[in-house]
N, C-alpha and C positions, 0 to 999 in steps of 0.2 A: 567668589571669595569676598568681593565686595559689600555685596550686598547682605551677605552673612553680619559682617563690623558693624556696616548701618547701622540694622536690626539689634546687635548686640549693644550698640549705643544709644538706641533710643532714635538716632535722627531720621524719621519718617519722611520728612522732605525729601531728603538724598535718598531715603531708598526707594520712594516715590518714582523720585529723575530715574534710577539706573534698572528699577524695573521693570519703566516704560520704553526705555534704552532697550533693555535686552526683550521684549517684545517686538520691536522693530526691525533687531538683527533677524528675532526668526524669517521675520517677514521676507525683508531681504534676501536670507537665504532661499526659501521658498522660490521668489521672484527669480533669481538668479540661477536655481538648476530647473524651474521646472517651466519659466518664459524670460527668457536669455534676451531676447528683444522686444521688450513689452511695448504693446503701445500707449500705455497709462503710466504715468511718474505714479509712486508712494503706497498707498491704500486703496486706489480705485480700482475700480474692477477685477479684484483679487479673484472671484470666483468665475466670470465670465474668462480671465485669462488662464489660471489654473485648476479648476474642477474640470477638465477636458478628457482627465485620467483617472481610473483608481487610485493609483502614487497621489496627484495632486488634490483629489479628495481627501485622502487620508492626512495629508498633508494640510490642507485646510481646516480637519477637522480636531488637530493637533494645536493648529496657530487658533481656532476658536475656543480652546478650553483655556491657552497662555491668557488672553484679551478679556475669559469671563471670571478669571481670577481674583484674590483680594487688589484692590486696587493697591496696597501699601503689605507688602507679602509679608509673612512671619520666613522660621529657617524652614521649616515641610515644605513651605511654598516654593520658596527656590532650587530645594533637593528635587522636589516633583515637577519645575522647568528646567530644572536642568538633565535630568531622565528626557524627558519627553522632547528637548531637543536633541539630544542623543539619537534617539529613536527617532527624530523627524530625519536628521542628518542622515541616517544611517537609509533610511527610505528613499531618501530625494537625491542625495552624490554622496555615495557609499566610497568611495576613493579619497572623498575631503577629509576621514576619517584615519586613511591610513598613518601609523608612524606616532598615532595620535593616543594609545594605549598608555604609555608609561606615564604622559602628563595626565591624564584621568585617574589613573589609577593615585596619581600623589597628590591629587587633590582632593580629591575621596580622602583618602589615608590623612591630609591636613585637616579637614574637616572633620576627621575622629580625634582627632589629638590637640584639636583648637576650643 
């Protein structure tokens, strides 16, 4: 939703910062259901720790379309990371999802009426 304002503001900077932010959470996420103990902090060896599986391929292949994105995203931009995390989530810890329907749904639903 933020990053919607930005964009509707014009401030490029900010939505710079928060949608290099929300690249990172994927990552994180990734990092956190599919190498729980990694031996690498941050970025490094994302694919030597998770391409070990189809899941974490698929999942890598996912955080590589977020990373080759517009650097400074328009609104399709953020509707199609925020889809495609959906779908990474739903792939990598399908139970982080649970309980988690009604808030999607009203934000979807804000962003038709915003």
């Amino acid at each position: 939703m933020l990053l919607h304002k930005r964009i509707q503001r014009g401030q490029r900077f900010v939505a710079y910062a928060e949608w290099h932010m929300l690249h990172t959470a994927t990552k994180d996420l990734i990092k956190t259901a599919l190498a729980p103990t990694p031996r690498f902090w941050g970025w490094y060896q994302l694919r030597e720790e998770i391409a070990l599986t189809p899941i974490g391929r698929a999942c890598l292949a996912d955080l590589d379309a977020a990373i080759t994105s517009p650097a400074v995203p328009e609104a399709a931009d953020v509707d199609a990371a925020l889809d495609r995390m959906l779908t990474l989530t739903e792939r990598a810890c399908p139970m982080a999802l649970d309980g988690l329907t009604d808030a999607t749904t009203a934000y979807r639903t804000y962003l038709e009426l915003a």
